[in-house]
N, C-alpha and C positions, 0 to 999 in steps of 0.2 A: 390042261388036262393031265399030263404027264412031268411038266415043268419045262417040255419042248420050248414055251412061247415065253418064261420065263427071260426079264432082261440083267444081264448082271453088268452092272458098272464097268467102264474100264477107268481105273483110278490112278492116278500119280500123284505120287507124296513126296514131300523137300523138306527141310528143316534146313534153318542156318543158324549161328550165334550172329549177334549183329552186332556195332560200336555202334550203339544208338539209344535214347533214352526212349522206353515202349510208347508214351504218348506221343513222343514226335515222331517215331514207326510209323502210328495209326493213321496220324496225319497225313503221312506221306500217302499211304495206301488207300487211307479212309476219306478223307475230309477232300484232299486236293487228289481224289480217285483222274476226276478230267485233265487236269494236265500232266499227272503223273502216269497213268495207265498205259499212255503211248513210247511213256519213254523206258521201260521196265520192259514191254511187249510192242518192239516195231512192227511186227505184223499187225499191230491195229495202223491203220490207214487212216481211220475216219472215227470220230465220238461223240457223240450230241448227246446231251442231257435232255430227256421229252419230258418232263416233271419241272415243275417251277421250284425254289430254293434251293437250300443246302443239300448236299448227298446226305440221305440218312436212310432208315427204313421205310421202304416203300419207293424210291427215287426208281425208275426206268431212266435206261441208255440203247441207245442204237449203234453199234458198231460197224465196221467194213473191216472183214483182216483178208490178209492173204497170207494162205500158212502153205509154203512148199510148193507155191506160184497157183493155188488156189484160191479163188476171193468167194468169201462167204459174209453175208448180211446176217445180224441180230438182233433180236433186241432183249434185255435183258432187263432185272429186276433186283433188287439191295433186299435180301429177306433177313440179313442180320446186319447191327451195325450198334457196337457195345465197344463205346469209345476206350483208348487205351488197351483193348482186348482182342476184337473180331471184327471182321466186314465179311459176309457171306452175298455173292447174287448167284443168280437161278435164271439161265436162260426161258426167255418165256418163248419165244418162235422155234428154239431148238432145244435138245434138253440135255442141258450142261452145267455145272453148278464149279465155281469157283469160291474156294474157303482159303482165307487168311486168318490167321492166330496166332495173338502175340504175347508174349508171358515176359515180364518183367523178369530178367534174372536181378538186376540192382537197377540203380541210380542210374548207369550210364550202359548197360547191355542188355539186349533181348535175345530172346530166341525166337524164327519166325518159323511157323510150318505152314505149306501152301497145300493144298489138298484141290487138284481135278478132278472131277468127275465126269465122264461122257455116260449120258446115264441109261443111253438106249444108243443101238448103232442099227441101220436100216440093213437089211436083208441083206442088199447087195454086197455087203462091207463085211458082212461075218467070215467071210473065206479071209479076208486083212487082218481077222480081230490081233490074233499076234503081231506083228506088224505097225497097230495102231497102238495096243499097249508100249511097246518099245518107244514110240514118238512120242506119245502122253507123258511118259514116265521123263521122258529129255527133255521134255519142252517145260515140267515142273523143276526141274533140276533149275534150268536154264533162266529159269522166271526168279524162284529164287538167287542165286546167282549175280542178275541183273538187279535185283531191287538192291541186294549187300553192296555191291559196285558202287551203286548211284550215290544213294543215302549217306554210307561211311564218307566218299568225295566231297558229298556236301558238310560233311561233321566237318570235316578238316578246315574246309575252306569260311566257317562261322563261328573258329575257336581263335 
């Protein structure tokens, strides 16, 4: 009525330059999402693929994390997937949307930017809302971060 009931995102954003060539980025992030996902973000606990094939668009996942000794169940959905470029999923139980983008600078470096979105917080939470931005915004840093660690260690160790 007023824009009282109005939800505004709470968003965290990351970028990194990566030693990495962007399709094998994608892969890591995109293709090989299940066994990479855990290792990028150890609060996933748990990851089952509920969709038959390849990750791609449309693929469902159900996760278990524990973020800050809290465990929370999901399940979540691939609504973008533009190999060499994007992977987007969209919490479908909860409403959360994680975006990866990845932009070839050459031959052999990218640049990644991760985008959080918590795209609605429940009543109880909105006294946290500062609070919870603060942790979103860390925990995108931190995601990015983790994937530059991994990936570059693997570049090394396959040259």
């Amino acid at each position: 009525m007023f824009g009282l009931l109005k939800a505004t995102p709470v968003t965290g954003k990351a970028n990194t330059l990566i030693q990495c060539p962007s399709d094998r980025l994608f892969d890591f992030i995109g293709v090989e999402l299940l066994k990479n996902y855990p290792r990028w973000s150890p609060e996933v606990k748990e990851l089952e693929k509920l969709t038959d094939g390849p990750v791609k668009t449309g693929t469902q996942c159900r996760q278990v994390r524990v973020d800050q000794g809290r465990r929370s169940e999901s399940t979540f959905k691939v609504n973008v997937f533009e190999p060499g470029k994007r992977i987007c999923f969209e919490g479908l139980s909860n409403p959360y949307r994680c975006d990866y983008l990845i932009e070839a600078l050459d031959e052999e470096n990218s640049r990644m930017t991760f985008i959080f979105e918590l795209l609605d917080l429940d009543l109880h939470m909105k006294p946290f809302e500062k609070l919870i931005r603060i942790a979103v915004q860390d925990g995108t840093e931190r995601t990015v971060h983790n994937i530059k660690k991994i990936i570059e260690a693997e570049q090394i160790q396959t040259t």
